[in-house]
Phi, psi and omega in degrees: 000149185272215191260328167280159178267134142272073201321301162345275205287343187272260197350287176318305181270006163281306203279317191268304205272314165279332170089056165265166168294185161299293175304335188262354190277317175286352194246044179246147187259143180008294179328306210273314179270342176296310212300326172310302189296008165075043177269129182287310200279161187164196181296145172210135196324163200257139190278185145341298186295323194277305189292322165313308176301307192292305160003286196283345190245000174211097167285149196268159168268121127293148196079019154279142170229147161235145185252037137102000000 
C-alpha cells in the first residue's frame, strides 16, 4: 500500500467483504486489516544473510563493557 489509504474501498471491503462492525474496523490497525483482506506481503523476518551483512557493517569492539 502506498502512503495514502482509499478509505471507501478499505471500508467497503472491511464492512461488506469481511462483515465486520463500524467499531471492529476502526479499531483494527492497517497491518491487521491488510493481513484479514488477505494481503501477504510485507516486512518480512530477517534472514540469516541479513544478520551477517549487520554483523559485518557494526562489529561488537573489543573490550567495551556498558553497564546499560
Amino acid at each position: 500500500m502506498s502512503g495514502r489509504f482509499d478509505w471507501p474501498a478499505l471500508m467497503r471491503a472491511g464492512l461488506q467483504g469481511l462483515g465486520l462492525q463500524p467499531t471492529e474496523f476502526w479499531a483494527l490497525t492497517p497491518v491487521e486489516l491488510r493481513l484479514m483482506l488477505g494481503e501477504r506481503q510485507g516486512v518480512q523476518p530477517m534472514a540469516r544473510a541479513g544478520l551477517e551483512a549487520l554483523l559485518r557493517a557494526f562489529p561488537d569492539r573489543q573490550g567495551e563493557m556498558s553497564d546499560g
